[in-house]
C-alpha positions in Angstrom: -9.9 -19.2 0.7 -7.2 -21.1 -1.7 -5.5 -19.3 -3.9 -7.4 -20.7 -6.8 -10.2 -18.8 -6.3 -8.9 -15.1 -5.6 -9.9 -12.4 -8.1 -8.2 -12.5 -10.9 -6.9 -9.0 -9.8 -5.3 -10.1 -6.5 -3.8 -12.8 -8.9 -1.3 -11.0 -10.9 1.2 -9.7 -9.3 1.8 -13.8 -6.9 1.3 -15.5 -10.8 4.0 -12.9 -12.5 6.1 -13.7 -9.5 6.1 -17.6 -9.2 6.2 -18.0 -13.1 9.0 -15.3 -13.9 10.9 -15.9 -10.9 10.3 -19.4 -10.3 9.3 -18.9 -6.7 7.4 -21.0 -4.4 4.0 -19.5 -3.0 5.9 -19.0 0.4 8.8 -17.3 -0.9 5.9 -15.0 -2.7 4.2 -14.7 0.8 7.2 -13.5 2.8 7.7 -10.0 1.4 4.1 -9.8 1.2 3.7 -10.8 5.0 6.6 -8.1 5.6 5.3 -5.3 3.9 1.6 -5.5 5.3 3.3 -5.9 8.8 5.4 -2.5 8.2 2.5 -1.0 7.2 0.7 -1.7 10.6 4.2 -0.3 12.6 5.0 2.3 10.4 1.0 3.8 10.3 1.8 4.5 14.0 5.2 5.8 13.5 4.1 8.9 11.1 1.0 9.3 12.7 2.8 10.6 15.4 5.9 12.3 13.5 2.9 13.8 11.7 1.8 16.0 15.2 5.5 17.2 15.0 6.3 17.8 11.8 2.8 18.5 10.2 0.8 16.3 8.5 1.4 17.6 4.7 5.1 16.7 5.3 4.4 12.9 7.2 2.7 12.2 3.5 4.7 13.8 1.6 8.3 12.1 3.0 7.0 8.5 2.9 5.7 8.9 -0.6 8.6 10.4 -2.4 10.6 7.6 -0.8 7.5 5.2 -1.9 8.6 6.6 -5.3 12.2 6.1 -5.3 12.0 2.5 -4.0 9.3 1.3 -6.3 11.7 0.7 -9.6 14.1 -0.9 -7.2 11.9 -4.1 -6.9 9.6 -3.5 -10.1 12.6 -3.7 -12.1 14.9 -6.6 -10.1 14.6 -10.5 -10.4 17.0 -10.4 -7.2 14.5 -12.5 -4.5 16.5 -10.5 -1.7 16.5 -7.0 -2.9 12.4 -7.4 -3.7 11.6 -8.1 -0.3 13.6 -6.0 0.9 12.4 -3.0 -1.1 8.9 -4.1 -1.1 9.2 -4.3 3.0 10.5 -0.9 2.7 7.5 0.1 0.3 5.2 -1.3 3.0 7.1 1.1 5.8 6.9 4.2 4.0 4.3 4.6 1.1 1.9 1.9 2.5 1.5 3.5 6.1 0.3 6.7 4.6 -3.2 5.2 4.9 -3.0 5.3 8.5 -2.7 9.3 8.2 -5.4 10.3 5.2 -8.3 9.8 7.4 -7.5 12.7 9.9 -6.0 14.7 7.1 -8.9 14.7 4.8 -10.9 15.4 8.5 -8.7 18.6 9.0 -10.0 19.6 5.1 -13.6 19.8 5.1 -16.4 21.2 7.2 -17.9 19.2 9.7 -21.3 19.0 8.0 -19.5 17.0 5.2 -16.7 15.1 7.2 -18.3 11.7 7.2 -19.4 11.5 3.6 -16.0 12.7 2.6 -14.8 10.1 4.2 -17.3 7.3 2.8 -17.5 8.9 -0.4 -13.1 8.7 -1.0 -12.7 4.9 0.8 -15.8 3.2 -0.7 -16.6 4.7 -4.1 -12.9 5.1 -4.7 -12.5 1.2 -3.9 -15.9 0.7 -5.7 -14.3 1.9 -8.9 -11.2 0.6 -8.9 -12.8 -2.4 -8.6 -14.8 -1.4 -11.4 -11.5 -0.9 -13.5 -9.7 -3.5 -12.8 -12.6 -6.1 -13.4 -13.1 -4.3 -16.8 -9.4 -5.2 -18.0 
């Protein structure tokens, strides 16, 4: 699918970048690429830290650093130090998703397991869609 004809949503943040920073659509790719790749590793990294260390702490540790590193390449026009910290983003706050399903599992009684499940990843998405369509 070209570029052209993404949702405006998924838009904003490769426009903002090639017009502010006078980037390429590659060099807007790369940290992109980067971060969704550390994701993938780093899901299977605190998945298992989280059967050590508990899994309150193995999503509570990536998101504080999440946190912290977000100004860092919100606030920047440095190319280097976005995809850098935006890789880092991917390592730490992105590959909490790999962890909420068996936490939320762990939370509620069987009987209601799956439709807390559904009910958080597609009306959650649902709306958000919702919202973002709306502005």
């Amino acid at each position: 699918m070209p570029a052209q004809d993404w949702p405006r949503e998924a838009k904003i943040p490769f426009d903002a970048m090639i017009r502010e920073l006078h980037l390429t659509p590659a060099a807007v790719g790369w940290p992109l690429a980067c971060s969704n790749a550390l994701t993938f590793l780093f899901s299977f990294v605190w998945g298992s830290l989280a059967d050590s260390i508990g899994r309150r702490w193995a999503m509570i540790i990536p998101a504080l650093i999440g946190v912290a590193v977000a100004p860092i390449y919100l606030l920047t026009t440095d190319y280097m130090t976005i995809a850098i910290a935006f890789s880092i983003q991917g390592a730490f706050a992105g590959a909490i998703y790999g962890i909420n399903p068996s936490y939320s599992a762990e939370r509620f009684p069987t009987e209601i397991r799956a439709t807390t499940a559904g009910f958080c990843y597609h009306v959650g998405a649902a709306v958000g869609v919702g919202w973002c369509r709306r502005s």
